[in-house]
Backbone atoms as SQL, in Angstrom:
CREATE TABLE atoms (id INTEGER PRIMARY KEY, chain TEXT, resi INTEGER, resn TEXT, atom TEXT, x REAL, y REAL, z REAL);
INSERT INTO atoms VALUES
  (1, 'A', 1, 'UNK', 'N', 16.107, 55.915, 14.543),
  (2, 'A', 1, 'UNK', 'CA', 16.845, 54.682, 14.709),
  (3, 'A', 1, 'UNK', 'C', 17.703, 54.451, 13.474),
  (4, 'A', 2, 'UNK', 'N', 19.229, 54.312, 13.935),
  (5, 'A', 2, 'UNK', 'CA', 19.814, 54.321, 12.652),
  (6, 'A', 2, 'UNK', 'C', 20.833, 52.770, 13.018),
  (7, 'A', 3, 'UNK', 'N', 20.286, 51.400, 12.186),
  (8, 'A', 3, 'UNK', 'CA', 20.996, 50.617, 12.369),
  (9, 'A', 3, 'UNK', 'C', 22.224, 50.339, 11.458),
  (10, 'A', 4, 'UNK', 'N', 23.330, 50.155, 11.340),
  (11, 'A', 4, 'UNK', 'CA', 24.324, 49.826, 11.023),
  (12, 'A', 4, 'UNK', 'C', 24.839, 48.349, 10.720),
  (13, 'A', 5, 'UNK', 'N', 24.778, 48.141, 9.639),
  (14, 'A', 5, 'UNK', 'CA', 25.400, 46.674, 9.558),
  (15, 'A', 5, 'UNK', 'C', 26.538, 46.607, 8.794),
  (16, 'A', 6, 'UNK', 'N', 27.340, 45.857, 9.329),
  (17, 'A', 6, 'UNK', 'CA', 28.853, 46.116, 7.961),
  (18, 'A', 6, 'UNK', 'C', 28.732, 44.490, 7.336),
  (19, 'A', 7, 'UNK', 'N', 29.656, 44.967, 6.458),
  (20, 'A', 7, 'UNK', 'CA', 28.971, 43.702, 5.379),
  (21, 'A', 7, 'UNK', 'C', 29.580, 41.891, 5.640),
  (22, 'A', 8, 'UNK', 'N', 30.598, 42.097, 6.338),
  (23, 'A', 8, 'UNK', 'CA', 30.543, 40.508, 7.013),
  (24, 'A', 8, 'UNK', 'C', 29.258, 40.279, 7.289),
  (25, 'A', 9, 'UNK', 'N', 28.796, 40.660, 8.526),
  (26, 'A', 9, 'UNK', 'CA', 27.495, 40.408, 9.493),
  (27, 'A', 9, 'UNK', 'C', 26.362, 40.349, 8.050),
  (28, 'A', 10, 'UNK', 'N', 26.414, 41.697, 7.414),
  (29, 'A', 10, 'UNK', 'CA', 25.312, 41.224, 6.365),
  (30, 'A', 10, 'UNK', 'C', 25.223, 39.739, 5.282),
  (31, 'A', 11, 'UNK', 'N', 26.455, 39.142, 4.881),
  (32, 'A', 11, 'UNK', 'CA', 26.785, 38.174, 3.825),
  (33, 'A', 11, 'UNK', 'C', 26.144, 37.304, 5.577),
  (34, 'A', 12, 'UNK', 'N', 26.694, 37.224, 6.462),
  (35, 'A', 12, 'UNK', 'CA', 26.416, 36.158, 7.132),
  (36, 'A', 12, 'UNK', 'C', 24.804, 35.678, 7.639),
  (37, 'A', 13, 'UNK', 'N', 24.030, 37.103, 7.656),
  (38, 'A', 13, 'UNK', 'CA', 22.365, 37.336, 7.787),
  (39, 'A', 13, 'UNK', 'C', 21.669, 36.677, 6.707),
  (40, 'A', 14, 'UNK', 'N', 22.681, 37.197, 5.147),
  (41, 'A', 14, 'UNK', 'CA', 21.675, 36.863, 3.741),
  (42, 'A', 14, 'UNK', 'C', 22.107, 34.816, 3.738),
  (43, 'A', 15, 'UNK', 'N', 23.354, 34.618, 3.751),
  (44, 'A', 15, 'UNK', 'CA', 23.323, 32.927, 3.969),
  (45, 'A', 15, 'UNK', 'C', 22.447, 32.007, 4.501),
  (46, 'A', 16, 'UNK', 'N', 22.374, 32.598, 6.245),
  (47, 'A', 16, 'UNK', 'CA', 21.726, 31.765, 6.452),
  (48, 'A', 16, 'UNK', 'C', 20.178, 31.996, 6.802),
  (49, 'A', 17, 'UNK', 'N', 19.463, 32.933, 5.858),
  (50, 'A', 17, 'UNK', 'CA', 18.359, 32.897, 5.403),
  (51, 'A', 17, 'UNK', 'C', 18.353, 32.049, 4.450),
  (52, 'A', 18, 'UNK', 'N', 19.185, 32.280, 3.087),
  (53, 'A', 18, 'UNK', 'CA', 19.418, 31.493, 2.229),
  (54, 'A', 18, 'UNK', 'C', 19.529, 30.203, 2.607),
  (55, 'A', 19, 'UNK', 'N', 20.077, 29.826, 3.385),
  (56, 'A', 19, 'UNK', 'CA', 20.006, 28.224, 3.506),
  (57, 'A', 19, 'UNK', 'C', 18.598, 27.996, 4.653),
  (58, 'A', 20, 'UNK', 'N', 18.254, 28.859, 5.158),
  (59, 'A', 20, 'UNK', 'CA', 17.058, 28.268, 5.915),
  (60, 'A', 20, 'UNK', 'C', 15.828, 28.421, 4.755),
  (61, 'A', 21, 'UNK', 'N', 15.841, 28.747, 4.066),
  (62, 'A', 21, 'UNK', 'CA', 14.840, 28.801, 3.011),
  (63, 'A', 21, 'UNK', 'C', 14.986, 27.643, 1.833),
  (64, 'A', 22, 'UNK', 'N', 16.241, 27.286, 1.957),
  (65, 'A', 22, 'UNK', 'CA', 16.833, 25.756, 1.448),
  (66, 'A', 22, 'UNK', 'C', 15.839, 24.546, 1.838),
  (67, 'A', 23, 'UNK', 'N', 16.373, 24.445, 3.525),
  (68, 'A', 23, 'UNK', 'CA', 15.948, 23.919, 4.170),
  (69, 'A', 23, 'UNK', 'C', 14.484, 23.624, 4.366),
  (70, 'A', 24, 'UNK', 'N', 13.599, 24.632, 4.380),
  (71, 'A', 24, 'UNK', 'CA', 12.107, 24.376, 4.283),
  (72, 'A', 24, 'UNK', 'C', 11.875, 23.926, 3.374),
  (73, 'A', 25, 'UNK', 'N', 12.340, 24.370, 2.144),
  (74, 'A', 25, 'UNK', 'CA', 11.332, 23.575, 0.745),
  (75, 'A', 25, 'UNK', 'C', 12.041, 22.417, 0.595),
  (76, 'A', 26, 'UNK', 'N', 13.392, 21.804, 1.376),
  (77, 'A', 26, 'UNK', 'CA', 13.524, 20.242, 0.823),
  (78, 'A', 26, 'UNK', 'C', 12.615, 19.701, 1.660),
  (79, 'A', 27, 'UNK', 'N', 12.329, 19.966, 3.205),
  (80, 'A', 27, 'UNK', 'CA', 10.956, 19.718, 3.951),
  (81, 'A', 27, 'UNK', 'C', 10.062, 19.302, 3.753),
  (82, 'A', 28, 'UNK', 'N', 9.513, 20.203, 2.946),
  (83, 'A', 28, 'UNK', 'CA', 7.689, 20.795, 2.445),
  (84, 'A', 28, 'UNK', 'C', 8.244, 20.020, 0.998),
  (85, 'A', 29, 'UNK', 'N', 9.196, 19.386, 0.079),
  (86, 'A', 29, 'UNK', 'CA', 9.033, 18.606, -0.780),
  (87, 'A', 29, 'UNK', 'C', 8.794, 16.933, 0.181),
  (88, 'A', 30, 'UNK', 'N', 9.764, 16.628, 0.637),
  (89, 'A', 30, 'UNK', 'CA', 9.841, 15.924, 1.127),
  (90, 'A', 30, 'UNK', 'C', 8.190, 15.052, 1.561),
  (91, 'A', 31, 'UNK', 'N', 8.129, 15.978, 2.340),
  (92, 'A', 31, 'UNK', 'CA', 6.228, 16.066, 2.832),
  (93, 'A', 31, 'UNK', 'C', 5.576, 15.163, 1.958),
  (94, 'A', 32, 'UNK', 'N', 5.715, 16.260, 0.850),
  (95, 'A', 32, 'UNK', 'CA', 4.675, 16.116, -0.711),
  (96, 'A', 32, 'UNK', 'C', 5.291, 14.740, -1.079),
  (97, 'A', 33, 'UNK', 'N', 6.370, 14.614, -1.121),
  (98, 'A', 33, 'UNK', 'CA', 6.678, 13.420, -2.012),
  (99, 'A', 33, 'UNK', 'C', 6.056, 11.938, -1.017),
  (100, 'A', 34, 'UNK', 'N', 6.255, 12.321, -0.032),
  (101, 'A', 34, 'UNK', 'CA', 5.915, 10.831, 0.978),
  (102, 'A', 34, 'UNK', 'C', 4.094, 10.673, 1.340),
  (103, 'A', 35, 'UNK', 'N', 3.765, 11.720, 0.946),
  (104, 'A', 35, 'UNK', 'CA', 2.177, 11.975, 0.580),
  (105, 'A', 35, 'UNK', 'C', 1.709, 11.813, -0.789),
  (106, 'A', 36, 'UNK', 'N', 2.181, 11.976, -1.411),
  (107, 'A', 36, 'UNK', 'CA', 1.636, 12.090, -3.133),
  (108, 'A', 36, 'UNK', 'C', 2.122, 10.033, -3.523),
  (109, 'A', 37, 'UNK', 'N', 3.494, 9.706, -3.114),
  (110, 'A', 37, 'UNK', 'CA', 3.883, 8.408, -3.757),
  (111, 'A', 37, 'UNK', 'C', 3.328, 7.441, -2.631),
  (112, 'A', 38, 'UNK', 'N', 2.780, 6.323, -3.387),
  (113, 'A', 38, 'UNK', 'CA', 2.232, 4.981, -3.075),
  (114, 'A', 38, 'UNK', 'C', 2.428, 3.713, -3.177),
  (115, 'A', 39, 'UNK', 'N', 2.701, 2.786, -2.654),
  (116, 'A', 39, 'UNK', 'CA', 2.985, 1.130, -3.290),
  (117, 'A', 39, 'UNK', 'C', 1.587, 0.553, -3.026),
  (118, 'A', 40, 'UNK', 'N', 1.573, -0.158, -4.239),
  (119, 'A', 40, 'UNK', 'CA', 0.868, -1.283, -4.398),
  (120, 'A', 40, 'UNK', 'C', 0.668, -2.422, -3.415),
  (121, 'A', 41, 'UNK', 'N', 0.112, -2.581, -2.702),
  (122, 'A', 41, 'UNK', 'CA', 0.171, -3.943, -1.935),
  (123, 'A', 41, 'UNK', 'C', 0.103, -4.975, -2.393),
  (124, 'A', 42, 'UNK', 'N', 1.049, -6.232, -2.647),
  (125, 'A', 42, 'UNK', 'CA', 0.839, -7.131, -3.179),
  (126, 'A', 42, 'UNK', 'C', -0.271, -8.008, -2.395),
  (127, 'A', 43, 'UNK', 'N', -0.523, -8.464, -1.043),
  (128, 'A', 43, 'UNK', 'CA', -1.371, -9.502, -0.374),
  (129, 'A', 43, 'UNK', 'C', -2.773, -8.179, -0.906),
  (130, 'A', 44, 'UNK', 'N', -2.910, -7.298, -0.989),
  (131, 'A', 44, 'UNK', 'CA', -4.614, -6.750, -1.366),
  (132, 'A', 44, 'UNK', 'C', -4.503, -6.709, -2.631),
  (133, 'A', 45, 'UNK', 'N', -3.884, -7.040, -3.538),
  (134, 'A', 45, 'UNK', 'CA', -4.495, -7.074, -5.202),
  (135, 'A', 45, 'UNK', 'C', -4.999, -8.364, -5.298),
  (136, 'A', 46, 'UNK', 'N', -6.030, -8.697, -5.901),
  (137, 'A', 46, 'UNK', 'CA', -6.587, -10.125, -5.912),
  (138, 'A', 46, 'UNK', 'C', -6.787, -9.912, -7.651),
  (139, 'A', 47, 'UNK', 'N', -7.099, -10.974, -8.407),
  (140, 'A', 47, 'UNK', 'CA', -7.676, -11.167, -9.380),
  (141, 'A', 47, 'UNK', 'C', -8.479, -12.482, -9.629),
  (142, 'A', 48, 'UNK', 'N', -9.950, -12.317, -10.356),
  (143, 'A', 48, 'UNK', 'CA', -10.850, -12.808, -10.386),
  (144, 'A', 48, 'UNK', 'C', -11.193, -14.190, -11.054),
  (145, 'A', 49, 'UNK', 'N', -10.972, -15.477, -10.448),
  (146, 'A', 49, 'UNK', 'CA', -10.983, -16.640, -11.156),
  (147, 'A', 49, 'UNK', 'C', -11.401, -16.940, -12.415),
  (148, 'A', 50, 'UNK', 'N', -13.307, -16.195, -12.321),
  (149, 'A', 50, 'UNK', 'CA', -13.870, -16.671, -13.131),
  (150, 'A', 50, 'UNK', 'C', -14.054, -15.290, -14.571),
  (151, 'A', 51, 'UNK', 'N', -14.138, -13.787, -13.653),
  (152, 'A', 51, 'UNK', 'CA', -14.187, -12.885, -15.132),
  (153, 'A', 51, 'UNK', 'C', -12.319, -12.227, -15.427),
  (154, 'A', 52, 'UNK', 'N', -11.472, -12.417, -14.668),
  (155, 'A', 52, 'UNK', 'CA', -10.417, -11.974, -15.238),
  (156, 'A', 52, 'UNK', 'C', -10.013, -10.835, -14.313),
  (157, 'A', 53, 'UNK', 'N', -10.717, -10.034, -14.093),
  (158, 'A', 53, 'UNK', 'CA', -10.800, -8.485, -13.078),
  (159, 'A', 53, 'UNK', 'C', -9.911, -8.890, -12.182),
  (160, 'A', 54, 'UNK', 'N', -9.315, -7.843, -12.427),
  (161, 'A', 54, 'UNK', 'CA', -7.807, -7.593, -11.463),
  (162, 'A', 54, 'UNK', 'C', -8.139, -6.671, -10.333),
  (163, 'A', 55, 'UNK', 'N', -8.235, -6.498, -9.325),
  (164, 'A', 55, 'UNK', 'CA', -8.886, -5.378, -7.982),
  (165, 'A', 55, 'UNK', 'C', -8.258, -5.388, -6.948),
  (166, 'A', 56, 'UNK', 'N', -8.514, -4.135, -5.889),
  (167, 'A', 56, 'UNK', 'CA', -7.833, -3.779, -4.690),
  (168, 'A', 56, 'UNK', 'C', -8.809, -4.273, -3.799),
  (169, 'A', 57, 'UNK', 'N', -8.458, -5.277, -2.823),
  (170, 'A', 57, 'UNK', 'CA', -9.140, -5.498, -1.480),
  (171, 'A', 57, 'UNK', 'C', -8.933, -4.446, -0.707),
  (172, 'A', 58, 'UNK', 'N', -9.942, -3.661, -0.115),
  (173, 'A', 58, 'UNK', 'CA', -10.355, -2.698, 0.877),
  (174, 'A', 58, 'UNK', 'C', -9.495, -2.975, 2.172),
  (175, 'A', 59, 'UNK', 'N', -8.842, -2.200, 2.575),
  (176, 'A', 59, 'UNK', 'CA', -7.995, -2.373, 4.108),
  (177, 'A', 59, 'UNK', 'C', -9.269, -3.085, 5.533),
  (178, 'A', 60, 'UNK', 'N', -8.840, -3.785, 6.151),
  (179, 'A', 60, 'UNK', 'CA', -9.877, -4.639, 6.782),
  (180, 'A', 60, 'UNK', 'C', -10.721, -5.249, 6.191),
  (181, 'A', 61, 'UNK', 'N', -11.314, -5.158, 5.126),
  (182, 'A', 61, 'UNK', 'CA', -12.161, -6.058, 4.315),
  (183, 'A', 61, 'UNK', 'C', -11.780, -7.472, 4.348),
  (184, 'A', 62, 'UNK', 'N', -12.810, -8.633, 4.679),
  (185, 'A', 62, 'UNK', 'CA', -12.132, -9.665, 4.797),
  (186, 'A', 62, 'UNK', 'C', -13.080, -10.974, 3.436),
  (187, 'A', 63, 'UNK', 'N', -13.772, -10.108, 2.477),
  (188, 'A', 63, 'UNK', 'CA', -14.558, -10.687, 1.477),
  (189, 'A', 63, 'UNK', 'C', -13.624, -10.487, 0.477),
  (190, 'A', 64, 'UNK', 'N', -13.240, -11.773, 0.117),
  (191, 'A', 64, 'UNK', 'CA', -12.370, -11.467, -1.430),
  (192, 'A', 64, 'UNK', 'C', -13.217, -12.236, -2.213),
  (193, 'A', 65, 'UNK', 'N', -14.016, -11.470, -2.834),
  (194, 'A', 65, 'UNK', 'CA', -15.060, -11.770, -4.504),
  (195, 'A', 65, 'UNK', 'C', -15.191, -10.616, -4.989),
  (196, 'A', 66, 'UNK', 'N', -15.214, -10.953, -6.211),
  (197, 'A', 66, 'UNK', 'CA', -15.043, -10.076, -7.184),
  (198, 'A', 66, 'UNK', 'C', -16.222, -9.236, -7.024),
  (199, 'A', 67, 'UNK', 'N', -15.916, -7.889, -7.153),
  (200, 'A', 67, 'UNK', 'CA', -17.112, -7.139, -7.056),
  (201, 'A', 67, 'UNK', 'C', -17.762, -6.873, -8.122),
  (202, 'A', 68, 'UNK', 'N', -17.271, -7.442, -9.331),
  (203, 'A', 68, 'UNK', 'CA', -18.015, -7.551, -10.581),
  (204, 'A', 68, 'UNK', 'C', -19.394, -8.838, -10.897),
  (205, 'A', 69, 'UNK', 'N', -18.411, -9.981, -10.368),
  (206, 'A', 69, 'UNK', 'CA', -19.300, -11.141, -10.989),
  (207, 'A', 69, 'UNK', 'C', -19.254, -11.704, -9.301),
  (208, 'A', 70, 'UNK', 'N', -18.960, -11.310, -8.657),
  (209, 'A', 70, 'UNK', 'CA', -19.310, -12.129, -6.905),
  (210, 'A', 70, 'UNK', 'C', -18.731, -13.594, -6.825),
  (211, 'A', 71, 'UNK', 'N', -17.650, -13.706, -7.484),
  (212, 'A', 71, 'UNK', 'CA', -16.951, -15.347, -7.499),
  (213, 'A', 71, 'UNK', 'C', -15.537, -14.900, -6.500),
  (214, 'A', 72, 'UNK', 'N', -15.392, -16.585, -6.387),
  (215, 'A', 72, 'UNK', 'CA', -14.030, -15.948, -4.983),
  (216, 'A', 72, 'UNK', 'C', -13.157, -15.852, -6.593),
  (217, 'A', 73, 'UNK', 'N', -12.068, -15.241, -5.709),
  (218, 'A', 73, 'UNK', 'CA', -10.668, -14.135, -6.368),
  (219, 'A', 73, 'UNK', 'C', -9.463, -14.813, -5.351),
  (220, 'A', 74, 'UNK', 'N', -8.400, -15.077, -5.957),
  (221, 'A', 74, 'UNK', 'CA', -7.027, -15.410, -5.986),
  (222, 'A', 74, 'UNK', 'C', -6.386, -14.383, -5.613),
  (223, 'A', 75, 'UNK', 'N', -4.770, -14.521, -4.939),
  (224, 'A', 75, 'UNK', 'CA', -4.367, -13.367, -5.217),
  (225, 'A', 75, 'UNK', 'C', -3.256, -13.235, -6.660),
  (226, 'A', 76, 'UNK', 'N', -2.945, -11.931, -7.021),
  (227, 'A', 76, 'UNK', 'CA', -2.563, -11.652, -8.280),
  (228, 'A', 76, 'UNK', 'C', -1.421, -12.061, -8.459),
  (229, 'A', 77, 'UNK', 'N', -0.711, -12.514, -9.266),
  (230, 'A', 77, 'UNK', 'CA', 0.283, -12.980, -10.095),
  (231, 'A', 77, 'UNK', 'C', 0.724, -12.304, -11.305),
  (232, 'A', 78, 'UNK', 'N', 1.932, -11.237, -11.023),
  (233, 'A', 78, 'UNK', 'CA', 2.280, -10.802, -11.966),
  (234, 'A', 78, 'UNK', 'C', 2.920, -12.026, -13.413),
  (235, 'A', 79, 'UNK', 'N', 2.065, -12.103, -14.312),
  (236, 'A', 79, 'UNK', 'CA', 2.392, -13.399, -15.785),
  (237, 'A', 79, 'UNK', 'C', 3.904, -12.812, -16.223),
  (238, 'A', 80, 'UNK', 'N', 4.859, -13.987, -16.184),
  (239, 'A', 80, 'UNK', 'CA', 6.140, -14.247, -16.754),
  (240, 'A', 80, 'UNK', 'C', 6.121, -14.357, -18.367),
  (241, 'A', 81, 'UNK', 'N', 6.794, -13.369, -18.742),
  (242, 'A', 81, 'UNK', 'CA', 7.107, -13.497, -19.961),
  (243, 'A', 81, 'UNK', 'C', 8.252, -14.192, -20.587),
  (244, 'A', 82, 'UNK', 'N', 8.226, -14.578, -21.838),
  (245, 'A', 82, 'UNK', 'CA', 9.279, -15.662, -22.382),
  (246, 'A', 82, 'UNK', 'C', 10.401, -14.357, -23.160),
  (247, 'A', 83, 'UNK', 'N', 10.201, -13.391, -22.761),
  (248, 'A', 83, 'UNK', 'CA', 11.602, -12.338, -23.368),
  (249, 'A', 83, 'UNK', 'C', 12.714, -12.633, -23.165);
């Protein structure tokens, strides 16, 4: 078997490998990045009236006390600075 390729057809074979191999890893980043990065929920951060403890309420969890000292918890308030 003797195949023959002339080199248009070849530049046009190596491209669009080249770009399909582009294509997968912005993919497979993509993936990673929307798997690996997270936001904060503001309504589940609570912080603790009475010891200070700043914490994540559990998804469905409907007990907001501190799991340190067992007092009810607020939710969090990022403190304003005078800068």
């Amino acid at each position: 078997m003797n195949f023959m390729i002339n080199i248009a057809d070849g530049m046009m074979i190596y491209t669009l490998v080249l770009i399909s191999i582009l294509a997968l890893l912005y993919i497979l980043e993509r993936f990673r990045q929307n798997n690996c990065e997270w936001e904060l929920s503001r309504s589940q951060l609570m912080v603790c009236k009475k010891c200070g403890r700043v914490f994540l309420v559990k998804r469905l969890e409907r007990s907001r006390q501190c799991p340190e000292c067992g007092h009810a918890a607020s939710r969090f308030r990022i403190p304003r600075t005078g800068v």
